[in-house]
C-alpha positions as a Python dict, from the first residue, in 0.01 Angstrom:
ca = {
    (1, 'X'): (0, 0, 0),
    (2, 'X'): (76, 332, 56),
    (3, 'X'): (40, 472, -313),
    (4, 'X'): (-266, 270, -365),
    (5, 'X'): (-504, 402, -96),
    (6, 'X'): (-326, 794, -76),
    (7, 'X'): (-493, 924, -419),
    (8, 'X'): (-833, 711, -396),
    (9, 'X'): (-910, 837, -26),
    (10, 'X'): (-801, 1214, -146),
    (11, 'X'): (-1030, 1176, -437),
    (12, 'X'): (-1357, 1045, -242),
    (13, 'X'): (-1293, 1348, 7),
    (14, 'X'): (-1319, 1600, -295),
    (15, 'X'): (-1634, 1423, -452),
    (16, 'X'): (-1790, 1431, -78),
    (17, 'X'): (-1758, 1806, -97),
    (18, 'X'): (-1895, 1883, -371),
    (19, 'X'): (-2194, 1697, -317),
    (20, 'X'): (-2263, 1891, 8),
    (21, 'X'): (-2234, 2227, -160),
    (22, 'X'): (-2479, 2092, -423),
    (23, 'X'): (-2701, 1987, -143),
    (24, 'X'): (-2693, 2357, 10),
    (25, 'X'): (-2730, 2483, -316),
    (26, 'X'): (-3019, 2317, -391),
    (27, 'X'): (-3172, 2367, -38),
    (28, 'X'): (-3126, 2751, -68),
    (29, 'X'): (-3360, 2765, -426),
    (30, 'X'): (-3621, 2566, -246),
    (31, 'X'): (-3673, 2772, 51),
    (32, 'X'): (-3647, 3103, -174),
    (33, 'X'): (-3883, 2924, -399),
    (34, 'X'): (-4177, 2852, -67),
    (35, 'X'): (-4089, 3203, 43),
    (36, 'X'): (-4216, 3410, -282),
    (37, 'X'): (-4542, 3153, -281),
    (38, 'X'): (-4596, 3224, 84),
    (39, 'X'): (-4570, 3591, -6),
    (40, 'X'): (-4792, 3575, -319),
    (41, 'X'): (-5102, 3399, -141),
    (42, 'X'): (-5095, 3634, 141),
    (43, 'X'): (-5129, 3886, -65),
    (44, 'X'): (-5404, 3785, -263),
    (45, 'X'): (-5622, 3691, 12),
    (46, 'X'): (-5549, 4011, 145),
    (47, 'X'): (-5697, 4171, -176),
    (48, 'X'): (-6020, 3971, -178),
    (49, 'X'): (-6179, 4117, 92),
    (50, 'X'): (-6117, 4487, -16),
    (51, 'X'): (-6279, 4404, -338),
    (52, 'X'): (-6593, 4249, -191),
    (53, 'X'): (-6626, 4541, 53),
    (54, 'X'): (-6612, 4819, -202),
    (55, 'X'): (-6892, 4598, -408),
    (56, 'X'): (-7146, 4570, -91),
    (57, 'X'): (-7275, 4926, -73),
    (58, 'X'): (-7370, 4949, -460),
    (59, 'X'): (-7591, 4660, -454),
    (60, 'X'): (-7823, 4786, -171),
    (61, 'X'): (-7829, 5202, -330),
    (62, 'X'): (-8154, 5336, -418),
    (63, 'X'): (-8252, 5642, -610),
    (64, 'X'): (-8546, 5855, -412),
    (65, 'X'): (-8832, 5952, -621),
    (66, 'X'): (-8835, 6363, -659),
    (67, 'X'): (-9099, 6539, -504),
    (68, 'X'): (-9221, 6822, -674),
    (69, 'X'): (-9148, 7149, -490),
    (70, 'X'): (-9362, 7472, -448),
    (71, 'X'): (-9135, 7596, -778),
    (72, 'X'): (-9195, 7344, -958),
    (73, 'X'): (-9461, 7384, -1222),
    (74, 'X'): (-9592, 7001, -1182),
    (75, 'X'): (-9644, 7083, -820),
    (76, 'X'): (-9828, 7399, -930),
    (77, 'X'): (-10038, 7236, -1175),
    (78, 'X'): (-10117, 6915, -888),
    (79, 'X'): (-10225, 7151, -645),
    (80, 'X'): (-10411, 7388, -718),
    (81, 'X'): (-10824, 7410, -701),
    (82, 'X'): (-11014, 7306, -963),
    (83, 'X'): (-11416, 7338, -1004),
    (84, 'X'): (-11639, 7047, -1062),
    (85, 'X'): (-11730, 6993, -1421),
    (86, 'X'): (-11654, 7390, -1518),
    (87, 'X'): (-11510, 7440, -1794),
    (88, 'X'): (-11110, 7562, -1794),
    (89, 'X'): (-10806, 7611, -1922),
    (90, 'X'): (-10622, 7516, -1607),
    (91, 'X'): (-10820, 7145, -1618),
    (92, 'X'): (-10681, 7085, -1987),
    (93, 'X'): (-10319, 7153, -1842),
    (94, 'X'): (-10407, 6894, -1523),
    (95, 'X'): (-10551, 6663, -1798),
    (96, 'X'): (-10220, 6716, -2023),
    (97, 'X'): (-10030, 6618, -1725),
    (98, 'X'): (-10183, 6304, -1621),
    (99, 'X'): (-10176, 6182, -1975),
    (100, 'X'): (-10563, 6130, -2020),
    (101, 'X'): (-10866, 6336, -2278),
    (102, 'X'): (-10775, 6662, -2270),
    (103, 'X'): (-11158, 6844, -2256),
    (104, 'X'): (-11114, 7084, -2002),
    (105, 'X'): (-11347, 6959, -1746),
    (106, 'X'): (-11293, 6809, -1404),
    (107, 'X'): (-11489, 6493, -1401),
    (108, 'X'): (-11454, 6116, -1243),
    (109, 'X'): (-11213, 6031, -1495),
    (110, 'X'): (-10986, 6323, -1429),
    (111, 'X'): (-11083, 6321, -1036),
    (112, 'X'): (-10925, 5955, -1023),
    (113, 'X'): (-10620, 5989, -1233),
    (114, 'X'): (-10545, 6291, -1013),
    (115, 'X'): (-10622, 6152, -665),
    (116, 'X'): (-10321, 5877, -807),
    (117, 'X'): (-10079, 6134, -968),
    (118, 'X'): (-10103, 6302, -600),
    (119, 'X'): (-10041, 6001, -405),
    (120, 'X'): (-9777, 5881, -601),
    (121, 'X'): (-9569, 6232, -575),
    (122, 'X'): (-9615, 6217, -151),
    (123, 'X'): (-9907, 6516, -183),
    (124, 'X'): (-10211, 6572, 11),
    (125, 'X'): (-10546, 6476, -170),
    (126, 'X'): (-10738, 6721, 73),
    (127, 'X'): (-10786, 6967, -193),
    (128, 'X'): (-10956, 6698, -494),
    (129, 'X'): (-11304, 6833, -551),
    (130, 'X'): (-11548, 6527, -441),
    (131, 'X'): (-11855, 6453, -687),
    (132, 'X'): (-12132, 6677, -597),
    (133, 'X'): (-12473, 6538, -485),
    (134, 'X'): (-12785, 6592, -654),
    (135, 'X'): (-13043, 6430, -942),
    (136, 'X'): (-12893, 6179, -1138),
    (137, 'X'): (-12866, 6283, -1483),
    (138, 'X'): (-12939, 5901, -1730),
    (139, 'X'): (-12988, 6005, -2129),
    (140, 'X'): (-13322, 5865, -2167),
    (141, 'X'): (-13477, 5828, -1824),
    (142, 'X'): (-13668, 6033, -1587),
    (143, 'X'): (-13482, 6378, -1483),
    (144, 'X'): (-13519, 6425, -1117),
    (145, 'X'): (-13803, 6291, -1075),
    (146, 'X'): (-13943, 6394, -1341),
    (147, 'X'): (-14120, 6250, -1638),
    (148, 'X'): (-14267, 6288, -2001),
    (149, 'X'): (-14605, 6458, -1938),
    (150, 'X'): (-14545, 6578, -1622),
    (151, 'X'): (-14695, 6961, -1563),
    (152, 'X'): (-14476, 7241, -1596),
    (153, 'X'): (-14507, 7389, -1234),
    (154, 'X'): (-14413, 7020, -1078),
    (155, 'X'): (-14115, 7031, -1286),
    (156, 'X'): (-13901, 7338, -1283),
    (157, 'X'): (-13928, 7322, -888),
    (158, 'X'): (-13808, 6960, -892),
    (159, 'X'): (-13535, 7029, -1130),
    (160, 'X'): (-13418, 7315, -970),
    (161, 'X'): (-13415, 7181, -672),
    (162, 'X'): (-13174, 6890, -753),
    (163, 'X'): (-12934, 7109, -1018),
    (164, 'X'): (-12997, 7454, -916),
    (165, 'X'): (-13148, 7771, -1052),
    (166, 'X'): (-13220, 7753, -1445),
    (167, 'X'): (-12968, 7948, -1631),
    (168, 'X'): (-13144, 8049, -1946),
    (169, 'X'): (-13512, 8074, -1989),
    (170, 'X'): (-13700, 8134, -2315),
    (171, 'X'): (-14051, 8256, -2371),
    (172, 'X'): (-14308, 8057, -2564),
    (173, 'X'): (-14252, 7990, -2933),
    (174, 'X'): (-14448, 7836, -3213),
    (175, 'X'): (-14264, 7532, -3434),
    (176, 'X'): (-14492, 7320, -3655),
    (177, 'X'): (-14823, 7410, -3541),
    (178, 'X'): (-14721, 7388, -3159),
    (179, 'X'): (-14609, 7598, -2856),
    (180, 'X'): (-14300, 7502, -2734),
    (181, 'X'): (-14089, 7683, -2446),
    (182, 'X'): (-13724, 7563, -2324),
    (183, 'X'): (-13530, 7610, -1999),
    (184, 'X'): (-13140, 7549, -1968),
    (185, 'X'): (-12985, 7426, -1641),
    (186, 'X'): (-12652, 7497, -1804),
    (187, 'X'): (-12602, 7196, -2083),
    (188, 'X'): (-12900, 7016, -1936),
    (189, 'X'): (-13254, 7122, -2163),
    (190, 'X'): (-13597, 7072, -2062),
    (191, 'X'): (-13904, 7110, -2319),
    (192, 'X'): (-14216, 7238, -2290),
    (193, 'X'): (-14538, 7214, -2455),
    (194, 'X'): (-14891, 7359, -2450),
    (195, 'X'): (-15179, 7379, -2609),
    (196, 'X'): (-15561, 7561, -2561),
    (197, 'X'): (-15661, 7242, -2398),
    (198, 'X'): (-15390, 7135, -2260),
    (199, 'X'): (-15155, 7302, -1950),
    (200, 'X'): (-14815, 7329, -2041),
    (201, 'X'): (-14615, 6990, -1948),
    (202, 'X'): (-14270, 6823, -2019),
    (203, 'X'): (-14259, 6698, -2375),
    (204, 'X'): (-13865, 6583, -2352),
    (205, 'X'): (-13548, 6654, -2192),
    (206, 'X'): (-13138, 6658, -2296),
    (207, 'X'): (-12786, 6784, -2280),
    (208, 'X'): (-12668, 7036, -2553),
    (209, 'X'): (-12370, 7204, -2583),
    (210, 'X'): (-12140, 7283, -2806),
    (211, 'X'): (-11736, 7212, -2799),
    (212, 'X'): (-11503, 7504, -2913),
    (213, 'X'): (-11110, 7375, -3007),
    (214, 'X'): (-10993, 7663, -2836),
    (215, 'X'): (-11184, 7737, -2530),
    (216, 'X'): (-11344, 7384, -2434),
    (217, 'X'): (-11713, 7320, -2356),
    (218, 'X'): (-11966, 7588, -2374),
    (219, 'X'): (-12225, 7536, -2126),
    (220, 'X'): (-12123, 7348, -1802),
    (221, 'X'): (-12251, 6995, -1727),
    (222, 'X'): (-12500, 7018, -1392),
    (223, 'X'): (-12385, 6687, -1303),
    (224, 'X'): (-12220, 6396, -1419),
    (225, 'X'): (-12395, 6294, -1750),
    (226, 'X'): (-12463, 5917, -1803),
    (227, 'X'): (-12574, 5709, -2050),
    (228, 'X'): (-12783, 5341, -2004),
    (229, 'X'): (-12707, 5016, -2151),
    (230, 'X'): (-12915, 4962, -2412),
    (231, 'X'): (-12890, 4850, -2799),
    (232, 'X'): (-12858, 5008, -3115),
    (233, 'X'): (-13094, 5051, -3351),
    (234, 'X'): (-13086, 4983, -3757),
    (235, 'X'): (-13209, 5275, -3953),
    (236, 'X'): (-13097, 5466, -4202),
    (237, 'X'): (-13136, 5849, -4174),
    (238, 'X'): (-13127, 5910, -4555),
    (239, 'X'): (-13446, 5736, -4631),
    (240, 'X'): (-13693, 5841, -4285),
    (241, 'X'): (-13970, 5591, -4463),
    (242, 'X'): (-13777, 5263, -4431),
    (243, 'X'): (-13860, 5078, -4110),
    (244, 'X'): (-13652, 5120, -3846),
    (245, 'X'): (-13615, 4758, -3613),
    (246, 'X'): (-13410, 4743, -3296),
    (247, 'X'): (-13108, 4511, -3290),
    (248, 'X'): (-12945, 4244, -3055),
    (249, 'X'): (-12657, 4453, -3051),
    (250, 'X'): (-12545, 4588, -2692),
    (251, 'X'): (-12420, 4990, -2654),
    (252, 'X'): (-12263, 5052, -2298),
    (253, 'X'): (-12348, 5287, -2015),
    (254, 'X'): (-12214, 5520, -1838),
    (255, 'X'): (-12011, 5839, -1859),
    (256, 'X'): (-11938, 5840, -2265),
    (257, 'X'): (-11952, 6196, -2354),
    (258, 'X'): (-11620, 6312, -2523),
    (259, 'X'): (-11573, 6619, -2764),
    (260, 'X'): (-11449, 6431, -3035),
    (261, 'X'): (-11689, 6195, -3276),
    (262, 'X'): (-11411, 5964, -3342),
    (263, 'X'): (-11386, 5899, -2958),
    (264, 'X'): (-11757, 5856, -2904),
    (265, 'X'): (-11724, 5630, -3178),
    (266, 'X'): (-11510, 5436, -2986),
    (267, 'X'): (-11650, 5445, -2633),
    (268, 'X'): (-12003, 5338, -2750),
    (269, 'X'): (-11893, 5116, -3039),
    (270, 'X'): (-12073, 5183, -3328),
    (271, 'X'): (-12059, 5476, -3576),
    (272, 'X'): (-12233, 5815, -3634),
    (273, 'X'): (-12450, 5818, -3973),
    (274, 'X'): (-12480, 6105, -4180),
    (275, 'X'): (-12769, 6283, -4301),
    (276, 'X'): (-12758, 6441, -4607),
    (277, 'X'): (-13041, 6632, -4596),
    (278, 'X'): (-12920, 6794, -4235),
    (279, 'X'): (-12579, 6810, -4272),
    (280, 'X'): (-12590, 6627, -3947),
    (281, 'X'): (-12452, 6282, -3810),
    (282, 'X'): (-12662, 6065, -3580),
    (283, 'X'): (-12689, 5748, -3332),
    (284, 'X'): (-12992, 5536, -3212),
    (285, 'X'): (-13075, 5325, -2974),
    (286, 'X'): (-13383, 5198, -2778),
    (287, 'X'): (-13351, 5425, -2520),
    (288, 'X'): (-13196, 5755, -2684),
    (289, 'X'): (-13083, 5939, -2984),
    (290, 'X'): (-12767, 6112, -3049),
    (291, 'X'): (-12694, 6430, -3269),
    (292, 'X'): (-12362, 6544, -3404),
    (293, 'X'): (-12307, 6817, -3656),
    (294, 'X'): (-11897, 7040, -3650),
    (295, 'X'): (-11869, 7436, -3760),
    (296, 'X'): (-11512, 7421, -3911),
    (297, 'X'): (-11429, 7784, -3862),
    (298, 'X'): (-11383, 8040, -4159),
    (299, 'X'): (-11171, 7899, -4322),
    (300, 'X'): (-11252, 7556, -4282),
    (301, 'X'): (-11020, 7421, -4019),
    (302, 'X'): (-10909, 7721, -3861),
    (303, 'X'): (-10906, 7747, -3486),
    (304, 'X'): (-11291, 7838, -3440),
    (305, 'X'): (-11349, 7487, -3527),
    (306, 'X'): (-11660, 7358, -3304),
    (307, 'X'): (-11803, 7016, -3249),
    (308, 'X'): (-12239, 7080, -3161),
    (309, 'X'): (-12358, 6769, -2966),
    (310, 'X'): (-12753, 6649, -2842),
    (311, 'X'): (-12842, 6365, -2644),
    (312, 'X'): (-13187, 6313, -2553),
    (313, 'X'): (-13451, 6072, -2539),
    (314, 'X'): (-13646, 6166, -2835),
    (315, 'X'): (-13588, 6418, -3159),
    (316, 'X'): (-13943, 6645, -3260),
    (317, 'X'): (-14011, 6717, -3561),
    (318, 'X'): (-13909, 7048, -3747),
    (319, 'X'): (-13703, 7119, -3435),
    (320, 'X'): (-13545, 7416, -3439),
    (321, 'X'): (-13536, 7499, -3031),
    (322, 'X'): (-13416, 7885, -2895),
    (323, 'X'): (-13014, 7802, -2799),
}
């Protein structure tokens, strides 16, 4: 009995132990194994919220708009004075600026793109000139008051009255058999006429002035210049004996005088026909008439270049007015 159960009990003993050290064994690489994942998820949730912190502020950052300072030459060019429909270097740079026509004179167009340019940059508008008061100047209709036939001394009062003291006067001159005299109030024109029998009255009235490349307008405009709706007429200024006949087609109104005859093209939408006979271009409509002729320096195209515009109601015959 002895030998049989001594080696058998000594054996399960040994087996015993070795299964508890495999047991510890294996208990030890499981708790190392929950200890490093432990370790690894606190420390990425520890990262998270230093990433979403760093990523706030730079989703809420704004850039300020500059101001232009005193030294800065679009501040300059913003605020200083400019005159009312005066011709000037300084308007062309404001006009340059702003991005619009570039004529050199200070007029609603320019007045409005300024007033914005101003109130976008944080400036005071306090030193825009406002559109003056006075006669309203319409291509075509009555001038202050005044119309065709009215006599001479009714007139120049009434006109000067509403734009001011005339600005160039002519005497009396003789064109085609009759007396004509003309007064300027700057680009606006006022004609005259007499006769033995008759007192001297207002045969017509326009703007004329002339547009140099270099130096701008000419003549100032009295007031803001205007033109009515009304439609174009069908002619052809080559052959003066062919009936003209007044068409359905609609011109606009308003402010439309420009330097250049491609742009008054454009703004009253229909073209400027050439006479060959007067080396001049021309519009029509029922209401007024438009004359264009260009000096192109000497040489041709040098910087004297200048664009010679009329609007009035009504062209004379053998015209050939004092300037």
């Amino acid at each position: 009995m002895t030998s049989f159960f001594g080696p058998r009990r000594r054996n399960r003993r040994i087996r015993n132990l070795l299964i508890a050290a495999v047991l510890v064994v294996v208990a030890f690489l499981a708790y190392q194994l929950l200890k490093n994942d432990d370790s690894t998820d606190t420390t990425s949730s520890a990262t998270v919220p230093e990433t979403t912190s760093s990523m706030a502020p730079s989703s809420v950052t704004e850039t300020p708009v500059a101001t232009p300072t005193p030294s800065d030459p679009t501040y300059v060019i913003l605020t200083r004075e400019y005159q009312w429909l005066v011709p000037s270097i300084e308007v062309m740079e404001l006009q340059e600026l702003l991005g619009i026509g570039a004529d050199g004179l200070y007029g609603p167009g320019t007045r409005e793109a300024h007033v914005a340019a101003l109130e976008e940059n944080g400036l005071s508008v306090s030193g825009v000139p406002d559109e003056p008061t006075g006669c309203t100047i319409v291509i075509g209709e009555d001038i202050c008051g005044i119309q065709i036939g009215n006599l001479m001394e009714i007139a120049i009062p009434a006109i000067t009255e509403g734009l001011g003291s005339p600005t160039q006067e002519a005497g009396w001159y003789t064109e085609c058999g009759t007396q004509y005299r003309t007064i300027y109030w700057a680009a606006l024109f006022v004609d005259f006429t007499r006769s033995e029998l008759v007192e001297p009255k207002v045969v017509r009235w326009g703007i004329r002035n002339s547009f140099h490349i270099i130096n701008g307008w000419e003549k100032t405009f009295p007031s803001i210049v205007r033109f009515p709706e009304s439609l174009l007429v069908d002619w052809n200024p080559n052959e003066p004996s062919t009936p003209i006949s007044i068409t359905d087609l609609p011109t606009p109104g308003g402010p439309l005088i420009v330097p250049e005859p491609d742009l008054f093209e454009e703004a009253i939408g229909a073209p400027l026909l050439y006479n060959f006979s007067t080396d001049e271009f021309s519009l029509r409509t029922a209401d007024y008439v438009v004359v264009f002729s260009e000096y192109s320096g000497d040489p041709p195209g040098s910087e004297e270049t200048e664009f010679r515009w009329e609007f009035t109601d009504t062209l004379r015959l053998c015209e050939n007015p004092a300037d």
